[in-house]
C-alpha positions as CSV (number, residue, x, y, z in Angstrom):
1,X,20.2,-15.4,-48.4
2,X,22.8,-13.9,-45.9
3,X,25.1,-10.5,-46.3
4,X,28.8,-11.0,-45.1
5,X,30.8,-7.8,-44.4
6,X,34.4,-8.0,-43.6
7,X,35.6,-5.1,-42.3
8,X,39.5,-4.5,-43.8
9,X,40.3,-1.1,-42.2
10,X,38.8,0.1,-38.9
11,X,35.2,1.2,-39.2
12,X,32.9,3.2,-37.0
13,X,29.2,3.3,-38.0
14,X,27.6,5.3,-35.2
15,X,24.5,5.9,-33.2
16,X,24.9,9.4,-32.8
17,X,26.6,9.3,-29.6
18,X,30.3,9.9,-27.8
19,X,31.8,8.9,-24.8
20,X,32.0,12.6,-22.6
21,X,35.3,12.5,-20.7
22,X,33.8,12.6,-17.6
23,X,32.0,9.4,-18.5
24,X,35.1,7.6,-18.6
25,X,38.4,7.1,-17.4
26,X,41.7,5.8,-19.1
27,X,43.7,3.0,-16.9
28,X,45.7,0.1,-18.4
29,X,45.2,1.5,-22.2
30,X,41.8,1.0,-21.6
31,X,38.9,3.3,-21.9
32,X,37.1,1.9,-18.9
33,X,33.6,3.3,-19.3
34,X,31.6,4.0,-15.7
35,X,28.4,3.0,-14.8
36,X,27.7,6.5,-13.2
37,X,24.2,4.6,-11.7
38,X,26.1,2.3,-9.4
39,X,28.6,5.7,-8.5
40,X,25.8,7.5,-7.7
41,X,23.9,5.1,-5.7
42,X,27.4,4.5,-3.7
43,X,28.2,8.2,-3.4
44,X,25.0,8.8,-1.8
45,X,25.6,7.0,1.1
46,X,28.3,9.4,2.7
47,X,29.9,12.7,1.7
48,X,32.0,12.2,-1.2
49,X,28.7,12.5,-3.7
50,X,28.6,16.6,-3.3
51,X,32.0,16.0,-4.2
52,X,31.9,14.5,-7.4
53,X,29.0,16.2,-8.7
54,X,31.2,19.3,-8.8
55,X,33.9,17.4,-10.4
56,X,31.6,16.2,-13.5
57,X,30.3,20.1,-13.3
58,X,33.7,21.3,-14.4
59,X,36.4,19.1,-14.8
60,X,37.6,18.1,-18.2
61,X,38.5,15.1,-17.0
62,X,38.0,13.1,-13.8
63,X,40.8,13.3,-11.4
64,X,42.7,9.8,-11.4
65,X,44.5,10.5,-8.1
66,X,41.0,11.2,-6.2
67,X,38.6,9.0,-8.5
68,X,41.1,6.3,-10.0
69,X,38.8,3.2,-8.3
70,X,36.1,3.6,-9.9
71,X,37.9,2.8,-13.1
72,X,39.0,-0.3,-12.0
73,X,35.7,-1.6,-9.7
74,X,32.5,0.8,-11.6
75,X,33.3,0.0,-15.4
76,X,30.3,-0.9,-17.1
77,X,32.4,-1.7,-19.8
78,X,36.2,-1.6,-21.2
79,X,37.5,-0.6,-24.8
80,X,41.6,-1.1,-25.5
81,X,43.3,1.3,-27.0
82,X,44.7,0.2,-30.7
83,X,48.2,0.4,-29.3
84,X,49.8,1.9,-25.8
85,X,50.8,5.2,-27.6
86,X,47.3,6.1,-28.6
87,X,46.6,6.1,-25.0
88,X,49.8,8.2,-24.6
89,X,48.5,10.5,-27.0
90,X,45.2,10.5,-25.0
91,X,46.7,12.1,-22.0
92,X,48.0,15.2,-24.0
93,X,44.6,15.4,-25.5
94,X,42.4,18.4,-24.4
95,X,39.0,19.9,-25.0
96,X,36.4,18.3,-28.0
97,X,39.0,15.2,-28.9
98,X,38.2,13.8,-25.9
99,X,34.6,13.1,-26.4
100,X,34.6,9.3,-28.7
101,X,32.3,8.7,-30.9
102,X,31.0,5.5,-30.3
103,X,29.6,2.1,-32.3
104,X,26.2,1.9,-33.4
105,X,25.2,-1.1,-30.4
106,X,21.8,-2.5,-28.8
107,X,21.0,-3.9,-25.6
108,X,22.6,-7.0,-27.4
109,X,25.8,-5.4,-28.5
110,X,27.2,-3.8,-31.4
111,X,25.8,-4.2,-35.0
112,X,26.0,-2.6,-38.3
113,X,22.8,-1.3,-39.5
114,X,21.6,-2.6,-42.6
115,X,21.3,1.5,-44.1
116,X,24.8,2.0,-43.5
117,X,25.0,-0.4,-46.6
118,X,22.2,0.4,-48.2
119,X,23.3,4.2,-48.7
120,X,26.5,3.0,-50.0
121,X,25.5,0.8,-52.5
122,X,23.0,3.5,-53.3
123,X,25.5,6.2,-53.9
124,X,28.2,3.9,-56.0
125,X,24.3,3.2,-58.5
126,X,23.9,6.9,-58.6
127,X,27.5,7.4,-59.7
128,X,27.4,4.4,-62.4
129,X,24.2,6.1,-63.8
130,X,25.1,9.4,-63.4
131,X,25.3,10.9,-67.2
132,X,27.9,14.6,-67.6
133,X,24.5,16.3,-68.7
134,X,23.1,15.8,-65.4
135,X,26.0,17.4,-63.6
136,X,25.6,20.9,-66.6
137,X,22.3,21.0,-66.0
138,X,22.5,21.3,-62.3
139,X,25.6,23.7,-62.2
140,X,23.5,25.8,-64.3
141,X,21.0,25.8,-62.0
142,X,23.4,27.4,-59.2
143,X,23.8,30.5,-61.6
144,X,21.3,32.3,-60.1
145,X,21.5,34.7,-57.2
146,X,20.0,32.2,-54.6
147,X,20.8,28.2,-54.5
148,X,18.1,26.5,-55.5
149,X,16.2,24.2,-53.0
150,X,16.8,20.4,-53.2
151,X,19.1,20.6,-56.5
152,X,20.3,17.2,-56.7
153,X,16.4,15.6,-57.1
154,X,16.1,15.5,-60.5
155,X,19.4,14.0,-61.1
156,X,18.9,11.4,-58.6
157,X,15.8,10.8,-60.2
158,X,17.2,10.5,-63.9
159,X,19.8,8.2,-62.3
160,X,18.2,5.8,-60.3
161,X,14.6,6.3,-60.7
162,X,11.7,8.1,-58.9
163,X,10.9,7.2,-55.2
164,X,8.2,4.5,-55.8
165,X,9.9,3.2,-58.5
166,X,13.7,3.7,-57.5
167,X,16.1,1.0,-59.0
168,X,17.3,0.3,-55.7
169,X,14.1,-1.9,-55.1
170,X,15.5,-4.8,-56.3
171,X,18.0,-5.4,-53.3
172,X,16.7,-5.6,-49.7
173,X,18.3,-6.0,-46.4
174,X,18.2,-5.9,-42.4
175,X,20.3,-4.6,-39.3
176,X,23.4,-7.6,-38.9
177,X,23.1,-9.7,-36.2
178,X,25.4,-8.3,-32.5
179,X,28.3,-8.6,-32.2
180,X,31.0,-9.2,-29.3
181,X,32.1,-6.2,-27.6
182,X,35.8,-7.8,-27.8
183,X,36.1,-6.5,-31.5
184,X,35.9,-3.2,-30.5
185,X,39.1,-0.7,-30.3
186,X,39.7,2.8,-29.9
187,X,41.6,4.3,-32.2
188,X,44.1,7.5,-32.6
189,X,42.6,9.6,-35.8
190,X,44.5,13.0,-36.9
191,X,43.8,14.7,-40.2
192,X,46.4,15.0,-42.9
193,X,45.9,18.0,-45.3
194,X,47.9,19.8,-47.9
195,X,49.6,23.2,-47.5
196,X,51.6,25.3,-50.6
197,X,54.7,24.8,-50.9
198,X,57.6,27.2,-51.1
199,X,59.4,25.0,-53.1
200,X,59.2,23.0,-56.4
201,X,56.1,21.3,-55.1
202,X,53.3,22.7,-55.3
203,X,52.0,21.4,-52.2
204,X,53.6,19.3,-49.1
205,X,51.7,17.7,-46.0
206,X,50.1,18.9,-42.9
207,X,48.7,17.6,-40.2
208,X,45.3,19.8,-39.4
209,X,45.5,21.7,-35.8
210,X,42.2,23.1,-33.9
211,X,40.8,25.3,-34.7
212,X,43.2,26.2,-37.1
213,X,46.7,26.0,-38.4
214,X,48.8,23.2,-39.6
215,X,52.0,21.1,-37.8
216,X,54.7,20.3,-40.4
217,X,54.7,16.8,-42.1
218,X,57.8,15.7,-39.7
219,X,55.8,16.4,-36.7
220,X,52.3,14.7,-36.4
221,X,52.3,14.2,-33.0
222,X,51.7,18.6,-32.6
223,X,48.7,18.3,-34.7
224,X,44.9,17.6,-32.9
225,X,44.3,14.1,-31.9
226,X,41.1,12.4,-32.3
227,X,39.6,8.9,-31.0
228,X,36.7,7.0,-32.0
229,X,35.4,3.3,-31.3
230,X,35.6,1.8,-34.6
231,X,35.5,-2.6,-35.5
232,X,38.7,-3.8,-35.8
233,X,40.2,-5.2,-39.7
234,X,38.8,-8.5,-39.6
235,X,35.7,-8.2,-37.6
236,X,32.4,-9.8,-39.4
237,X,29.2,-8.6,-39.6
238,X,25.9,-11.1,-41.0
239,X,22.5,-10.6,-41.7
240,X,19.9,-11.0,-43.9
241,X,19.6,-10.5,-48.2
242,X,16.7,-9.9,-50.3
243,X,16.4,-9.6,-53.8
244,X,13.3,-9.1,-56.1
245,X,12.7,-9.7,-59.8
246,X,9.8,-7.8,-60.1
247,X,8.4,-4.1,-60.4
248,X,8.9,-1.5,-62.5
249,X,9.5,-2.2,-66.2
250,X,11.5,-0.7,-68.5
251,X,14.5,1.9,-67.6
252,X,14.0,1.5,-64.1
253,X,13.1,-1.8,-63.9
254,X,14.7,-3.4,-60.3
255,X,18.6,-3.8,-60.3
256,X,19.9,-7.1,-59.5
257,X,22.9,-7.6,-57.0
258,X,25.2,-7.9,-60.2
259,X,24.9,-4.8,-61.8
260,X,24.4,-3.2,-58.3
261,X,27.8,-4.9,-57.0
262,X,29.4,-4.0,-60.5
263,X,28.5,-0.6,-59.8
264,X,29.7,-0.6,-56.2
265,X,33.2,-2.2,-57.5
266,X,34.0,0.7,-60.3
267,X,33.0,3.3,-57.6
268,X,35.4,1.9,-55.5
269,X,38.0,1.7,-57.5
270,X,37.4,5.2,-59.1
271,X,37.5,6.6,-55.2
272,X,40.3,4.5,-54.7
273,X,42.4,5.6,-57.1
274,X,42.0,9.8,-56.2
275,X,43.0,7.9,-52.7
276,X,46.5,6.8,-54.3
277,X,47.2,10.0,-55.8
278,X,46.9,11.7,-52.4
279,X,49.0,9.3,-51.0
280,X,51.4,9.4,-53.4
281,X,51.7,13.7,-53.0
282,X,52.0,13.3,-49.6
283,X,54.1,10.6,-49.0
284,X,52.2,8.6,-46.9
285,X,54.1,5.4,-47.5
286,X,52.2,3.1,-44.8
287,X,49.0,4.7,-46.1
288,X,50.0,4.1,-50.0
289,X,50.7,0.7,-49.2
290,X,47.4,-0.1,-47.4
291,X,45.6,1.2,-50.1
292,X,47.2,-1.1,-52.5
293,X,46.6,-3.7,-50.9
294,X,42.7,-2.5,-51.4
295,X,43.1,-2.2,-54.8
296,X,44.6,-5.8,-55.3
297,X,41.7,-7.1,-53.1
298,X,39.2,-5.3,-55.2
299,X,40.4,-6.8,-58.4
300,X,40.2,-10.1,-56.9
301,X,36.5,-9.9,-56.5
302,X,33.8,-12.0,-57.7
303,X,31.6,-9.0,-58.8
304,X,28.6,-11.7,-59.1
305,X,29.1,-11.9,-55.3
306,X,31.1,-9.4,-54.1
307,X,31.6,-5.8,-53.8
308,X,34.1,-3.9,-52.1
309,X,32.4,-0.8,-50.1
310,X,33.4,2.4,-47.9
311,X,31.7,2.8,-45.3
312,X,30.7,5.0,-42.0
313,X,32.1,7.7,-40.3
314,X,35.7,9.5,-41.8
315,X,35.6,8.6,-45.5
316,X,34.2,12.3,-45.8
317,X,33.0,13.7,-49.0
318,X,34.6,11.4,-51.5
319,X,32.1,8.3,-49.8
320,X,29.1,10.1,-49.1
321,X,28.6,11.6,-52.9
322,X,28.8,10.5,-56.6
323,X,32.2,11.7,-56.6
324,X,33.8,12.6,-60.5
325,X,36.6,14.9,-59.3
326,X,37.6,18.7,-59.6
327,X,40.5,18.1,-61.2
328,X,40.2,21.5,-63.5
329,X,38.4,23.6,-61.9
330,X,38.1,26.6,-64.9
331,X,35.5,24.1,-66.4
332,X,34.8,21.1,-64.2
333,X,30.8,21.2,-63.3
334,X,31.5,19.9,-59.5
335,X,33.6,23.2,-59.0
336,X,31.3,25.2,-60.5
337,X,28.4,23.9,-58.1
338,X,31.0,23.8,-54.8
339,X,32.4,27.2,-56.0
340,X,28.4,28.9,-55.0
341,X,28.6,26.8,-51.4
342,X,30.1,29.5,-48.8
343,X,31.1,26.2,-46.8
344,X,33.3,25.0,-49.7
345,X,34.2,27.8,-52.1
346,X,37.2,29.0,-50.1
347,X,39.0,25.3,-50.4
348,X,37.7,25.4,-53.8
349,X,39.0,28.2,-55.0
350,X,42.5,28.1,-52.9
351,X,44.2,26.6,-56.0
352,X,45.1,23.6,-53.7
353,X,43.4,19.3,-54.7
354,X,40.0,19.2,-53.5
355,X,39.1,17.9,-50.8
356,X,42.8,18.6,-49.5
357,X,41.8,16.8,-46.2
358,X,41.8,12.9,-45.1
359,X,41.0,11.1,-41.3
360,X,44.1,9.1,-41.2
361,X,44.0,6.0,-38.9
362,X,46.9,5.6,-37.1
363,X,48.2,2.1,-36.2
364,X,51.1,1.4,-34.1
365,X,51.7,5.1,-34.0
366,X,52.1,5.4,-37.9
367,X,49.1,7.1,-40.4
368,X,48.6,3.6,-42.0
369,X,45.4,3.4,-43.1
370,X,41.8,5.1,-44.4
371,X,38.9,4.1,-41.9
372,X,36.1,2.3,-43.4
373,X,36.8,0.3,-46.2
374,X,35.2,-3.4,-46.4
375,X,33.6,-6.5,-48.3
376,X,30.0,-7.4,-48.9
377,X,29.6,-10.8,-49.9
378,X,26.4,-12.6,-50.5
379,X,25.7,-16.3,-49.9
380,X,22.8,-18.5,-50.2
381,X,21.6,-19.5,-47.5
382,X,22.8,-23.5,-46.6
383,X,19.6,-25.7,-46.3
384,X,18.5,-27.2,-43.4
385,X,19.6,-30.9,-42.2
């Protein structure tokens, strides 16, 4: 059997790495990425190389006007820009917003590895299994003066099984095959947030600044600007299925792909939903509307052989956890357990939705859509003629 993944928003899995600025330059909305081997070995044949080195020493970004040619004859490789004004926006950028995160890729080229899928189907299981005791038992276990180590085990376990035995065994699969580099864009990222309100709302949007403050909902374009390397909506990634029908018996007997896709669908939507409300307070119109157009997709699904997934980098806490929601915090267990984390107790406890934050993708200078959202389908493999 094959995997089929359809991306529907831009996603970036990545490798871990980022473009530096000095290891690129932008010409033609391009990000034309150098070979710095060939510049060196050039460089070192007359006087200019003493010269550069002290450029890349201390320069945030490599002088066009002295170093422009090697953009257009050293490129080891060339990524477009989404749209002209992200690269626009790229020359106003300064200081950790230049460096791009780039696409998980081989010597082959880019591919999706098969644990970026994995851990999200993983983590929509835990939420469907998930039972409110869980959650008590484990606030209760922040109580104490000290947070205890590795709190979450037990409820993992209850949820999906112990590690030899973990339901999750009943689904296997690898790394996709490459990918062209053509499908690859770089895209303009800010962060929306919410800020009080002086008025009758009780909150209006933001648009986060580093490494702090806020622009005003009116004026994006003041606000920090990001970029990342992400697969553009339509791009496909394949590889190869498993499934087993045998193991463990009883309660954590292996999960077949339906009730793992049927799990993966009601995360989605659940995640999808919080998604719509925050839309809806902010008034992100372009954003609301892409997010519709998710929902509809997802309830066109064949759950038997399709599941609707987010993925990668910038889908931040609500992908990466077995999210229920801290919509009262007085007695919700999740704000209770957040509440004892010095890293989130201050946004927990600031009256304000939580998480108040989202990575926006813009396209065509607008904040249109969330990154990361796409199909898994599952096909049998067609026999051999």
């Amino acid at each position: 059997m094959t995997y089929r993944l359809t991306c529907l928003t831009p996603l970036l899995v990545g490798d871990g790495n980022k473009l530096a600025p000095i290891d690129y330059m932008v010409w033609k909305d391009q990000v034309n990425v150098l070979d710095q081997r060939r510049i060196f070995r050039l460089l070192a044949k007359g006087p200019r190389l003493e010269g550069y080195l002290v450029q890349l020493k201390k320069a945030d970004k490599l002088d066009f006007a002295s170093w422009g040619g090697f953009a257009q004859n050293f490129a080891d490789r060339r990524i477009a820009f989404e749209h002209p004004s992200a690269a626009q926006c790229w020359d106003r950028a300064q200081g950790e917003s230049l460096f791009i995160p780039t696409f998980a890729s081989g010597v082959d080229g880019p591919y999706l590895p098969a644990t970026a899928i994995k851990g999200a189907l993983r983590t929509a299981m835990f939420f469907g299994n998930l039972k409110p005791g869980s959650v008590e038992a484990l606030a209760q276990r922040f109580q104490g003066d000290r947070p205890p180590r590795r709190p979450a085990e037990m409820a993992e376990e209850e949820a999906l099984g112990p590690g030899g035995g973990s339901r999750m065994r009943g689904v296997s699969l690898g790394d996709s095959a490459p990918i062209t580099r053509e499908t690859m864009r770089v895209y303009l990222v800010r962060v929306a947030t919410l800020l009080p309100a002086k008025g009758a709302a009780p909150f209006v949007l933001g648009w986060k600044q580093s490494p702090r403050g806020a622009a005003g909902a009116d004026r994006p374009g003041e606000s920090t600007a990001w970029f990342a390397e992400m697969a553009a909506p339509g791009t496909v990634f394949s590889g190869k299925w498993g499934e087993r029908h045998s193991g463990s018996k009883g309660r954590f007997r292996p999960a077949d792909r339906a009730t793992v896709f049927r799990a993966a669908n009601q995360y989605a939507a659940h995640i999808l939903d919080v998604h719509l409300r925050y839309a809806a307070w902010t008034g992100l119109t372009h954003l609301e509307a892409s997010l519709r157009s998710l929902r509809e997709k997802l309830d066109a699904l064949d759950p038997a052989h399709a599941c609707l997934l987010p993925l990668g980098w910038g889908g931040g806490l609500l992908s990466k956890t077995p999210w229920k929601g801290v919509e009262s915090p007085e007695t919700n267990d999740y704000a209770r357990i957040l509440a004892r984390l010095p890293y989130y107790a201050r946004a927990v406890q600031s009256g304000l939705p939580f998480p108040k934050t989202r990575r926006v993708v813009f396209l065509e200078n607008q904040p249109a859509a969330l990154p990361g959202w796409s199909v898994l389908e599952v096909a049998e493999n067609a026999p051999a003629s």
